[in-house]
BALOBA-1460 file (C-alpha; in Angstrom, 3 decimals):
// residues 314
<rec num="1" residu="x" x="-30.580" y="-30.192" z="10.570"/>
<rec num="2" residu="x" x="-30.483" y="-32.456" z="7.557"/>
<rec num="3" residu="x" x="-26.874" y="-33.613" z="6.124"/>
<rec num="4" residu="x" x="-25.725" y="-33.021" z="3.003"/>
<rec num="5" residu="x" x="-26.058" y="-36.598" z="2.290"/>
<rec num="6" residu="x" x="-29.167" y="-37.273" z="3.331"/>
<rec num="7" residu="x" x="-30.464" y="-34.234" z="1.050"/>
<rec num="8" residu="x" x="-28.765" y="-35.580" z="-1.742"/>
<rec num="9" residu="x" x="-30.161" y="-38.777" z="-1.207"/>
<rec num="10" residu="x" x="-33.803" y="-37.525" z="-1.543"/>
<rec num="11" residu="x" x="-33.025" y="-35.320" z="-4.421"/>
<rec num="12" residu="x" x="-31.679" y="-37.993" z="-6.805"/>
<rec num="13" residu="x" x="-34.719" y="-39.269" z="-8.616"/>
<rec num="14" residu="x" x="-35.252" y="-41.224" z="-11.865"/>
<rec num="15" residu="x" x="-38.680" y="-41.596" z="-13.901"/>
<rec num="16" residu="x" x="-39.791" y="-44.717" z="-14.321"/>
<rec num="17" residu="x" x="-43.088" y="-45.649" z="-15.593"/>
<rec num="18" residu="x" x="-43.413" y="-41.545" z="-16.250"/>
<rec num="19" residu="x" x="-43.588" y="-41.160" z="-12.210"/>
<rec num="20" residu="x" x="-40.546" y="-39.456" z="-10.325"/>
<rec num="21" residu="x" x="-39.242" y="-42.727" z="-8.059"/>
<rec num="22" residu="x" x="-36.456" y="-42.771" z="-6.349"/>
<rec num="23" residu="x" x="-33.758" y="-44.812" z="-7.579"/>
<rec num="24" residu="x" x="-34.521" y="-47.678" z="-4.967"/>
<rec num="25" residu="x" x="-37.848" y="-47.888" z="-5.580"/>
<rec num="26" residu="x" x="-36.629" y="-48.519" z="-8.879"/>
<rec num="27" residu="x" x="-34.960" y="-51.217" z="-8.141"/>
<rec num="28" residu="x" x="-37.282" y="-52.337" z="-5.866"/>
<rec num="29" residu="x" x="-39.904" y="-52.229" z="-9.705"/>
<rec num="30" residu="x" x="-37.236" y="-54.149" z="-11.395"/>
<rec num="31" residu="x" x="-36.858" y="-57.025" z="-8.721"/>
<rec num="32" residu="x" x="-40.656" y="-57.313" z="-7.815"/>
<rec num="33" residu="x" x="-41.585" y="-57.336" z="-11.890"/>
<rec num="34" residu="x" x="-39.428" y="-60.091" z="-12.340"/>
<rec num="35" residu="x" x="-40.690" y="-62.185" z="-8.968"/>
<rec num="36" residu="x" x="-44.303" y="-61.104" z="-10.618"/>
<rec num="37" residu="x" x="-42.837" y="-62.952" z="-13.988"/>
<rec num="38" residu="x" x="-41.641" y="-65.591" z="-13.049"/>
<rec num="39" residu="x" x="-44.353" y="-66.389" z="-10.633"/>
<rec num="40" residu="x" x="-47.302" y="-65.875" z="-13.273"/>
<rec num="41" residu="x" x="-45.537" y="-67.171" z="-16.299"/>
<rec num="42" residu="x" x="-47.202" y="-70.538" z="-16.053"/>
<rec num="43" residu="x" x="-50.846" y="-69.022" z="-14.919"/>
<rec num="44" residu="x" x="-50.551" y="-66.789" z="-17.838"/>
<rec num="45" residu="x" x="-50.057" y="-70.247" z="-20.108"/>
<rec num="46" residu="x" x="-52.960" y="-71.752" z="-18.342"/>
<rec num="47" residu="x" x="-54.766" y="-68.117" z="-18.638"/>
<rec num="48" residu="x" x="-54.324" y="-68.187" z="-22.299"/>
<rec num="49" residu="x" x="-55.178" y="-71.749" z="-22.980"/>
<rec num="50" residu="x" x="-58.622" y="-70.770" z="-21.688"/>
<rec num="51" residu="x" x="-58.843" y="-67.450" z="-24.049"/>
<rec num="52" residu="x" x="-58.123" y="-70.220" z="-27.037"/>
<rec num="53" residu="x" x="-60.456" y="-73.250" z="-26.108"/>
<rec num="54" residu="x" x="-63.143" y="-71.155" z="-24.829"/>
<rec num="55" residu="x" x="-64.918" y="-68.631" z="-27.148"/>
<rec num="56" residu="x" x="-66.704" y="-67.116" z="-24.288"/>
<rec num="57" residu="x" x="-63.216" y="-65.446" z="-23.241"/>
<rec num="58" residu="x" x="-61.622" y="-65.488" z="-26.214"/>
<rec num="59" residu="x" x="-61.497" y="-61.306" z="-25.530"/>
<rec num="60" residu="x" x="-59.242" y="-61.925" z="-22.606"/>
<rec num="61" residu="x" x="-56.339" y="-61.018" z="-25.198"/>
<rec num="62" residu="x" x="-57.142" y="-57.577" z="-25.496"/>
<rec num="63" residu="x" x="-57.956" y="-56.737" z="-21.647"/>
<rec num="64" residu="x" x="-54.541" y="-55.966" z="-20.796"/>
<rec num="65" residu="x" x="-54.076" y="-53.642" z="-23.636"/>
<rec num="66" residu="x" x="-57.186" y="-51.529" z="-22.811"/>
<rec num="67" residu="x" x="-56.291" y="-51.524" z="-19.760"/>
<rec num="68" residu="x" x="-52.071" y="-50.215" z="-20.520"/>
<rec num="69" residu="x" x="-54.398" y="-47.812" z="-22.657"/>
<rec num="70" residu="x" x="-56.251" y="-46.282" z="-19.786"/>
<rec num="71" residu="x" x="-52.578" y="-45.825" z="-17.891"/>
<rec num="72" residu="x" x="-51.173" y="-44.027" z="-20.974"/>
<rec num="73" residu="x" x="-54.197" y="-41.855" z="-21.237"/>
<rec num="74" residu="x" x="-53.271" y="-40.856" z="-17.350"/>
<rec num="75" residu="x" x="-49.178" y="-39.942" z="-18.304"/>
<rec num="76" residu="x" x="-49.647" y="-36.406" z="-17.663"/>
<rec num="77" residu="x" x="-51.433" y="-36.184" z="-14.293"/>
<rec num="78" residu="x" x="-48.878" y="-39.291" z="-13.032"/>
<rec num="79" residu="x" x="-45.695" y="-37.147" z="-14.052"/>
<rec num="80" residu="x" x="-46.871" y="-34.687" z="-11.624"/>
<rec num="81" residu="x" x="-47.206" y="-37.232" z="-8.563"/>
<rec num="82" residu="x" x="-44.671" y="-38.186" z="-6.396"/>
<rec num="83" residu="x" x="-44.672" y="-41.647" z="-5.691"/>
<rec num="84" residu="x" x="-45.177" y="-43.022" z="-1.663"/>
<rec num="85" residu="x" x="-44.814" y="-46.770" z="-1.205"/>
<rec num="86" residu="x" x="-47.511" y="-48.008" z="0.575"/>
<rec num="87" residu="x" x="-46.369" y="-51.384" z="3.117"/>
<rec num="88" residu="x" x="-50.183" y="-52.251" z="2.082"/>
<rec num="89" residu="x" x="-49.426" y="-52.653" z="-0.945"/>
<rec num="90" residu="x" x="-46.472" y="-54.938" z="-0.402"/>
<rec num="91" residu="x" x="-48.236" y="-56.843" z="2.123"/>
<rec num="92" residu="x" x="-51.259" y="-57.809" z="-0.815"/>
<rec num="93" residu="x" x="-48.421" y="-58.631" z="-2.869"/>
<rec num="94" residu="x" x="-46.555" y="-61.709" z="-0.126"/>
<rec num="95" residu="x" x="-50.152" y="-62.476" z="-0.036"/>
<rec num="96" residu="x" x="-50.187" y="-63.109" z="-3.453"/>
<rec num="97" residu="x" x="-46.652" y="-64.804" z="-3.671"/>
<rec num="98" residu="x" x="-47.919" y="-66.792" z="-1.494"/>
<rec num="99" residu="x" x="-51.239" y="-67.767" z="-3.215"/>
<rec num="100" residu="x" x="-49.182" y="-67.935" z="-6.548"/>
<rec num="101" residu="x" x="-46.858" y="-70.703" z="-5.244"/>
<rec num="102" residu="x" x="-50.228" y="-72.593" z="-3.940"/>
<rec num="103" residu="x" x="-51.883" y="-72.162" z="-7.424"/>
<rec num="104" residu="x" x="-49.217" y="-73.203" z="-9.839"/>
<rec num="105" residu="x" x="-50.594" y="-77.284" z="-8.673"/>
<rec num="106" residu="x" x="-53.854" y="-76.586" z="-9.603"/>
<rec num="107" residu="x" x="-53.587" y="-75.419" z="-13.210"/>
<rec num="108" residu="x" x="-56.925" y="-73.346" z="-12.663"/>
<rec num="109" residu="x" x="-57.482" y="-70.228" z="-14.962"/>
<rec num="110" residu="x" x="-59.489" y="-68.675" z="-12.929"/>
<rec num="111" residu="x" x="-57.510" y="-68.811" z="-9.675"/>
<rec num="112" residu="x" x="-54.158" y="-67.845" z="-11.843"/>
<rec num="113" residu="x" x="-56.211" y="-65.026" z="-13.171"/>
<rec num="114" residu="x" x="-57.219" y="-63.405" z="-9.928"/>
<rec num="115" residu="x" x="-53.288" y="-63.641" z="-8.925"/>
<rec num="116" residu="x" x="-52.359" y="-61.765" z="-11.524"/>
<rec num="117" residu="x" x="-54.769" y="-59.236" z="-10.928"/>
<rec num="118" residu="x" x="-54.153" y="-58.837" z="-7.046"/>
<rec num="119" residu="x" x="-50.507" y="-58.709" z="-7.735"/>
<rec num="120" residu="x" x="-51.103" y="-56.098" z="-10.088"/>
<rec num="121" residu="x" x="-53.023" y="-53.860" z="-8.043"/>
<rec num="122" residu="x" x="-50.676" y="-54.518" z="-5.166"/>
<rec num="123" residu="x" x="-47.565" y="-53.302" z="-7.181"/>
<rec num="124" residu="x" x="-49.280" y="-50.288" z="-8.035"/>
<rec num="125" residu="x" x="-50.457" y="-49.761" z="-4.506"/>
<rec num="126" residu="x" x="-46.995" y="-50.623" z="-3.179"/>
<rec num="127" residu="x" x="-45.024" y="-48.603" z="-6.064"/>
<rec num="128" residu="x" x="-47.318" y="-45.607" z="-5.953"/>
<rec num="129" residu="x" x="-48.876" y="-45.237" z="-3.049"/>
<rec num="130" residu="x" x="-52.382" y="-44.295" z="-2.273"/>
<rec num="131" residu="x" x="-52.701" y="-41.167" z="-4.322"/>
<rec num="132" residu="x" x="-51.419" y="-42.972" z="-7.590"/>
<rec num="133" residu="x" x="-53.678" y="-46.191" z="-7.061"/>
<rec num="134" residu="x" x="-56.826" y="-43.962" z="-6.650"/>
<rec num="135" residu="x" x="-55.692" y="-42.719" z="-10.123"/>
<rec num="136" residu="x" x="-54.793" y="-46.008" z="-11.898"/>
<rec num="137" residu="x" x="-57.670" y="-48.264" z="-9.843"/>
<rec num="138" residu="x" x="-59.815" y="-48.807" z="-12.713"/>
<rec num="139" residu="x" x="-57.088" y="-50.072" z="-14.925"/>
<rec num="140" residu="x" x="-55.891" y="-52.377" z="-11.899"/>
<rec num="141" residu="x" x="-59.197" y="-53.503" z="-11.733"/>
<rec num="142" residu="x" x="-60.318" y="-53.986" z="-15.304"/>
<rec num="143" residu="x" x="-58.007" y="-57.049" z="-15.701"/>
<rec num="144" residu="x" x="-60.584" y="-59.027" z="-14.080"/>
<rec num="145" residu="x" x="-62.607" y="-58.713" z="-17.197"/>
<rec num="146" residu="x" x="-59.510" y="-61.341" z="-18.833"/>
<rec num="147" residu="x" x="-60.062" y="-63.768" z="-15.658"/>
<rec num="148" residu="x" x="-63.282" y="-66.693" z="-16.538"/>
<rec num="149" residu="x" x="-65.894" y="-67.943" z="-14.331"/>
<rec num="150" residu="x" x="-66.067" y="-70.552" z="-12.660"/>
<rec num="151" residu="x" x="-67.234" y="-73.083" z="-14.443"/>
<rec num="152" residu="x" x="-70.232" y="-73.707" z="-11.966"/>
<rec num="153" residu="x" x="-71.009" y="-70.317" z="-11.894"/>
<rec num="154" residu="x" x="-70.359" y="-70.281" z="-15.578"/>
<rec num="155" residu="x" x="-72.964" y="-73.188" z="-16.286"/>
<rec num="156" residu="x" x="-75.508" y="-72.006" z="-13.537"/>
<rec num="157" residu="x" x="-75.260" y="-68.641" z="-15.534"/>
<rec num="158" residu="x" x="-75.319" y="-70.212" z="-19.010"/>
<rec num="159" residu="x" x="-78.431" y="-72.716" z="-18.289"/>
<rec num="160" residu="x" x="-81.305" y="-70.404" z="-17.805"/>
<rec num="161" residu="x" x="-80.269" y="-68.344" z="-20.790"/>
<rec num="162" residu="x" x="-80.358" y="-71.292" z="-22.927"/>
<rec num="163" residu="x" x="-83.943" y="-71.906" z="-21.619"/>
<rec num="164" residu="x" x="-84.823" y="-68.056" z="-21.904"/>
<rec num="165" residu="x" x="-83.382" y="-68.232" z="-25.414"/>
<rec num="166" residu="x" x="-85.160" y="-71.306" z="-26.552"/>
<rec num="167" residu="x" x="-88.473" y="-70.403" z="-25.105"/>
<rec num="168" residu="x" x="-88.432" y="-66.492" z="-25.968"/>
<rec num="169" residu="x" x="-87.277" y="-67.791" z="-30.049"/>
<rec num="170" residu="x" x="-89.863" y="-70.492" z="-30.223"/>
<rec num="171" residu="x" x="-92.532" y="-68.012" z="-29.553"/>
<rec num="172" residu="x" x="-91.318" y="-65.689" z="-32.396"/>
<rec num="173" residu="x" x="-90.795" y="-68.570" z="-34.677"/>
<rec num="174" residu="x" x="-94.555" y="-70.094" z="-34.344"/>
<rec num="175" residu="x" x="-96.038" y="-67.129" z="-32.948"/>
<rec num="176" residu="x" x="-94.887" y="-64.367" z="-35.090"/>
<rec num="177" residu="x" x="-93.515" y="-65.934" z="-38.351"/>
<rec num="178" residu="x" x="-95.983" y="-68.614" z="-38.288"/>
<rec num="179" residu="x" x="-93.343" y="-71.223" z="-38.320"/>
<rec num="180" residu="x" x="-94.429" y="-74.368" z="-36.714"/>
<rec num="181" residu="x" x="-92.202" y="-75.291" z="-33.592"/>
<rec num="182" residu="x" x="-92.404" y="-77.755" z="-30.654"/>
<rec num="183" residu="x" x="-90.019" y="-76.885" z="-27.888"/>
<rec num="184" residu="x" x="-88.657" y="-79.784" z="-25.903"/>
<rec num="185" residu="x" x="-86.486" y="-78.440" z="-23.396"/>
<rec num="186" residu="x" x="-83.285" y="-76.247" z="-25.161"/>
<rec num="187" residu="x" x="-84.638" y="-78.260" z="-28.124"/>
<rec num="188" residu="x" x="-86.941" y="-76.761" z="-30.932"/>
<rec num="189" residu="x" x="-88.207" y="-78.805" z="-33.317"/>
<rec num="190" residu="x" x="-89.154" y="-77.585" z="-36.928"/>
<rec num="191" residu="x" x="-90.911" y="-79.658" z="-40.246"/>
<rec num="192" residu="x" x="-88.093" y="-82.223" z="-40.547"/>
<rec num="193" residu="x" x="-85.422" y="-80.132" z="-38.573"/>
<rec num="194" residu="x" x="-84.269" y="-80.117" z="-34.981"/>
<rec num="195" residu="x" x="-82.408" y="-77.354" z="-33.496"/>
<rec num="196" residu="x" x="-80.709" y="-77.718" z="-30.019"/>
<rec num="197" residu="x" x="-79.497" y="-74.169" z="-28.079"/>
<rec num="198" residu="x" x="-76.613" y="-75.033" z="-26.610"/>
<rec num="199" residu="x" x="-74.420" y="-73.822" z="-24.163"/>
<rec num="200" residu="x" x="-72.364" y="-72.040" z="-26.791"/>
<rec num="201" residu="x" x="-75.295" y="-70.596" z="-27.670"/>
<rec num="202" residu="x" x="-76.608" y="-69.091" z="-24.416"/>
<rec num="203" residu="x" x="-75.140" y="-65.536" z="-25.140"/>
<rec num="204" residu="x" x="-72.456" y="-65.751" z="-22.429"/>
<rec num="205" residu="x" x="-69.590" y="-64.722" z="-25.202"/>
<rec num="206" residu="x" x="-71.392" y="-61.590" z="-26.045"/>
<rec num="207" residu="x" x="-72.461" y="-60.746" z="-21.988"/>
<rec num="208" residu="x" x="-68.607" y="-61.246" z="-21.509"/>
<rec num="209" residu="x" x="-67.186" y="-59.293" z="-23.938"/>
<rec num="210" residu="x" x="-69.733" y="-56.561" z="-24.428"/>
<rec num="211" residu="x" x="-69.918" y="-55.915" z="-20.614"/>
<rec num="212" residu="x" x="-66.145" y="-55.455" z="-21.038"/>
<rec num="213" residu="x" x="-66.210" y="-53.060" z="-23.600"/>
<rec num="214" residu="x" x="-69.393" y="-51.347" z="-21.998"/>
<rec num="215" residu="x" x="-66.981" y="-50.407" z="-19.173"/>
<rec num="216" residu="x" x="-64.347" y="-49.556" z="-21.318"/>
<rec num="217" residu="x" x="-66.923" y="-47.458" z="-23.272"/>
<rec num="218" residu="x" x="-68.109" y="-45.926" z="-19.929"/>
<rec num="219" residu="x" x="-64.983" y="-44.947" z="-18.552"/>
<rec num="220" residu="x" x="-64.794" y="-42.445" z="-21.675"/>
<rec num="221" residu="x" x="-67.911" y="-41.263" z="-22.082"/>
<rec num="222" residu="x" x="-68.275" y="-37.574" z="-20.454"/>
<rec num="223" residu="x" x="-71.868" y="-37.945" z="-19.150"/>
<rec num="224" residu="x" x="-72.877" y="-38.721" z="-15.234"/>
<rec num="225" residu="x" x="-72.025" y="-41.453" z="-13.327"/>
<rec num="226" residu="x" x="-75.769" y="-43.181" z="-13.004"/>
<rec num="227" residu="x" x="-76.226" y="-43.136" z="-16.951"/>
<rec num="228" residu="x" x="-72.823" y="-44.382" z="-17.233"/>
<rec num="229" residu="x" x="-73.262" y="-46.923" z="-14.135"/>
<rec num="230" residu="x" x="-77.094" y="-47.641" z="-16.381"/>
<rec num="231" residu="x" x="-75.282" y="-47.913" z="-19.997"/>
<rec num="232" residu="x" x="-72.752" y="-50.825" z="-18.382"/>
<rec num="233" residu="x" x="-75.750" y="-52.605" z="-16.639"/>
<rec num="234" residu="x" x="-77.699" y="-52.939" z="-20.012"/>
<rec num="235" residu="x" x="-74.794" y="-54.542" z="-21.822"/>
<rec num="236" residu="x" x="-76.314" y="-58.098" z="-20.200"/>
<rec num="237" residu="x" x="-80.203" y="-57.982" z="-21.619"/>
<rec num="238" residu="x" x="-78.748" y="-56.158" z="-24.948"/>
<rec num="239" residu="x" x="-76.346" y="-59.522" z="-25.248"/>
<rec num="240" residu="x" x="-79.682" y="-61.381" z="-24.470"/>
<rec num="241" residu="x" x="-81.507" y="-59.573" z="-26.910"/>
<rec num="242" residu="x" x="-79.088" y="-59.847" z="-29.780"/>
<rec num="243" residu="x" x="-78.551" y="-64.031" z="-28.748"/>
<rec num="244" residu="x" x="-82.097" y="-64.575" z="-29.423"/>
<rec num="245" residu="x" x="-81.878" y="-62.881" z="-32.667"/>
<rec num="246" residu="x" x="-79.480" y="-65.066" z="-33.491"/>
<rec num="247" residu="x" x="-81.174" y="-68.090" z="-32.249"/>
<rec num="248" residu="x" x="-84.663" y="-67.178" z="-34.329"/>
<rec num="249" residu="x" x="-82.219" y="-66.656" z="-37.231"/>
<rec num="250" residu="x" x="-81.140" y="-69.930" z="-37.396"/>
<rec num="251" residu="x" x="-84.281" y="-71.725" z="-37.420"/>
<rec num="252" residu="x" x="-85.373" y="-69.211" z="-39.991"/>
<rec num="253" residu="x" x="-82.580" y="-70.847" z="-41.839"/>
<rec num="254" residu="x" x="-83.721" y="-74.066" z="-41.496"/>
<rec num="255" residu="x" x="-87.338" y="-73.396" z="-42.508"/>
<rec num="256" residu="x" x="-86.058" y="-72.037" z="-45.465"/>
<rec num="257" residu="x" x="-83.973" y="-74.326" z="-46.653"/>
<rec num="258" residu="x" x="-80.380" y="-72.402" z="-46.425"/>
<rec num="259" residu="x" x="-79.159" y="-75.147" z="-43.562"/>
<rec num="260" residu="x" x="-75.576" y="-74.472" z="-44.352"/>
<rec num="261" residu="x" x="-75.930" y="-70.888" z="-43.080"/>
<rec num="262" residu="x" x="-77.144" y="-72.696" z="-39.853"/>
<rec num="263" residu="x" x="-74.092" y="-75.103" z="-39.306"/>
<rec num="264" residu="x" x="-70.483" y="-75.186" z="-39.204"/>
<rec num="265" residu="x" x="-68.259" y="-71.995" z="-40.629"/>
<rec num="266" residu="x" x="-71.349" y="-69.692" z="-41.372"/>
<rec num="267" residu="x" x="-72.884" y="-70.694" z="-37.884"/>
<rec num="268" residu="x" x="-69.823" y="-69.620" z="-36.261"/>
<rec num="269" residu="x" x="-69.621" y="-66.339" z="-38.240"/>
<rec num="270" residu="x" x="-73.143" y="-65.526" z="-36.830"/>
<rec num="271" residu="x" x="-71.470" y="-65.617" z="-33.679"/>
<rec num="272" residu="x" x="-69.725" y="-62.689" z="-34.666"/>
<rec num="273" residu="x" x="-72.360" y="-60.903" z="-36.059"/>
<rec num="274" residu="x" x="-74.512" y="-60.914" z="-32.950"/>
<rec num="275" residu="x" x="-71.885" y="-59.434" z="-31.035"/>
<rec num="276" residu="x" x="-71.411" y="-56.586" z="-33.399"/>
<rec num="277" residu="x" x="-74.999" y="-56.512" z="-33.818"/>
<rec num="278" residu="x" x="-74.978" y="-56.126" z="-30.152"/>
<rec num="279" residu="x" x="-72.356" y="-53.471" z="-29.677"/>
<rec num="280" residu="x" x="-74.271" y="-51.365" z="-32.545"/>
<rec num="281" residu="x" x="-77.514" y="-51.349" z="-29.927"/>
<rec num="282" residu="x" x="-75.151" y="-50.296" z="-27.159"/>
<rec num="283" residu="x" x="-74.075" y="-47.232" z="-29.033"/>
<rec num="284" residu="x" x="-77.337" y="-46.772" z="-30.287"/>
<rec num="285" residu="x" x="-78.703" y="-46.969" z="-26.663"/>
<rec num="286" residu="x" x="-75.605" y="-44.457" z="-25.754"/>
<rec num="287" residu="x" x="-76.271" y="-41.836" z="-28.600"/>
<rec num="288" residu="x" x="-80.239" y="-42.241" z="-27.476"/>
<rec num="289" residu="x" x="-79.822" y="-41.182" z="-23.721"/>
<rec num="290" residu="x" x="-77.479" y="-38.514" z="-24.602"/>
<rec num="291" residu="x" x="-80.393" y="-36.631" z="-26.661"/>
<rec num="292" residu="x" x="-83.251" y="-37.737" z="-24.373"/>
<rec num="293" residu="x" x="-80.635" y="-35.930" z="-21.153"/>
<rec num="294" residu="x" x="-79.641" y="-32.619" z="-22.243"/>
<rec num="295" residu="x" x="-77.725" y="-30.540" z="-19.083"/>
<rec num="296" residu="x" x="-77.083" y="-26.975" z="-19.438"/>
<rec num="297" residu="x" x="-73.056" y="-27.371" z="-18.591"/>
<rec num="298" residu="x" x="-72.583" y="-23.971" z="-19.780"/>
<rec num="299" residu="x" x="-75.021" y="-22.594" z="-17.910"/>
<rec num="300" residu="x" x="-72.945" y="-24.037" z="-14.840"/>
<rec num="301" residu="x" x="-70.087" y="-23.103" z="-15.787"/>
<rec num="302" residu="x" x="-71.000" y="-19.364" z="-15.991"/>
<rec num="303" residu="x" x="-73.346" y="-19.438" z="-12.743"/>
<rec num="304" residu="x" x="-69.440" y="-20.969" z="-11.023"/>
<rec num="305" residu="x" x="-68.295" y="-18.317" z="-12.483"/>
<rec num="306" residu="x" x="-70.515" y="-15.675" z="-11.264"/>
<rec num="307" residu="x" x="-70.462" y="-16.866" z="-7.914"/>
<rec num="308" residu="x" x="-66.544" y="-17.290" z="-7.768"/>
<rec num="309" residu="x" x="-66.635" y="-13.131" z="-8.929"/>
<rec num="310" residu="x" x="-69.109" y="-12.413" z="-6.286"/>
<rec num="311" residu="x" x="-67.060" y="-14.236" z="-3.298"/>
<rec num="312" residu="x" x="-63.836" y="-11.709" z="-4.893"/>
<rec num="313" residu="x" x="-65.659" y="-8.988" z="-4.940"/>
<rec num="314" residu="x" x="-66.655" y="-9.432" z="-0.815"/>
């Protein structure tokens, strides 16, 4: 037989974060957000300095919000869970402590970044327990989309698109708009003109950010999970596709004569444009396969419901 205490004890809950926790797991979310605070606060500085001096990650501002987004979207089905803590989840986060404490000498955003994110899934594992994580795992996971490569990774990445680019809008140039070009390297040379394709220019700010939004894009889109799974895998050759638009754009420019649209401000404000330009062929590409796929759900639906009659009936 259970006391009286003890019964009152498991009765007494409190919502927090719009799950019903008992009051010292509460407290237990109160004292690890704070550790996770104060721990982070300078790998969020370093973090951010990246999203300002790079424009490749410059989208790493609006991760987290997308990501609080996809949590508020699941309110309703969390209010009905009951919270388990899970010592898993409190075992990735002392891992993370620990790797925190070892990262704050290093000032590298892309080992502060992956703290934050494993000690972000591990509170929600710890706090919520299996059931709730399986719920909230994308939005754990989709923070990595604020964290930046490597920059070997990033420049072994980077190069080969920069050739791609230069090569691929070379050929359109001479081949196509019968612009004279030599090619020398990530160089093309025009009458009087040289333009270099730099790293800037490789298309790794659109791949970054469009494959970001692709997923975010994904995760609402009511199809299947192989055209979904397809749609976020062609957000890297759209980027490509819309960088060497941009590149054959600019030496248009040039062999025109308008050079100031191909330098400074306006070359920057291309920047934009392709990646806008991109995300219009991603929901072109998305409106596309949902008319060439056509599934009979209501069909289904009544054939379920058929069946579920039948099995009554028997």
């Amino acid at each position: 037989m259970e006391s009286a205490d003890s019964k009152s004890k498991v009765a007494r809950t409190r919502r927090g974060w719009s799950l019903p926790l008992p009051r010292n797991l509460t407290v237990a979310l109160l004292v690890l957000l704070g550790l996770f605070v104060v721990l982070n606060y300078t790998g969020m500085q370093v973090l951010m300095k990246k999203w300002d001096s790079d424009s490749n990650y410059g989208h790493g501002y609006l991760i987290p919000f997308i990501s609080l987004y996809f949590v508020w979207l699941k309110k309703d089905e969390l209010r009905r869970l009951r919270a388990q803590a899970s010592l898993w989840g409190l075992g990735l986060f002392v891992f993370g402590v620990l790797t925190a404490f070892l990262a704050m000498p290093l000032g590298s955003a892309v080992v502060s970044g992956l703290v934050i994110v494993l000690m972000v899934n591990a509170l929600v594992l710890y706090l919520g327990g299996g059931k709730v994580y399986r719920m909230l795992w994308l939005p754990a996971l989709y923070l990595i989309f604020m964290v930046p490569l490597p920059q070997p990774v990033h420049s072994r990445i980077a190069l080969p698109l920069q050739h791609f680019a230069s090569m691929v809008s070379a050929a359109i140039l001479d081949g196509i708009l019968g612009i004279t070009t030599i090619r020398e390297g990530n160089v093309i040379r025009l009458a009087g003109h040289s333009l270099q394709v730099a790293e800037a220019c490789s298309g790794m700010r659109s791949i970054m950010g469009l494959s970001a939004l692709g997923v975010a894009f994904a995760y609402f889109w009511d199809r299947p999970l192989w055209e979904r799974i397809f749609l976020i895998l062609s957000t890297v050759p759209i980027a490509i596709v819309a960088n060497i638009c941009r590149v054959t754009g600019t030496g248009l420019a040039y062999d025109l004569g308008y050079e100031k649209f191909a330098r400074g401000f306006y070359h920057e404000f291309t920047g934009w444009f392709v990646f806008i330009f991109a995300m219009a062929l991603f929901l072109l590409e998305a409106h596309v396969m949902s008319r060439l796929f056509v599934y009979d759900r209501g069909g289904a639906a009544a054939s379920e419901a058929a069946a579920d009659t039948e099995e009554a009936k028997a």
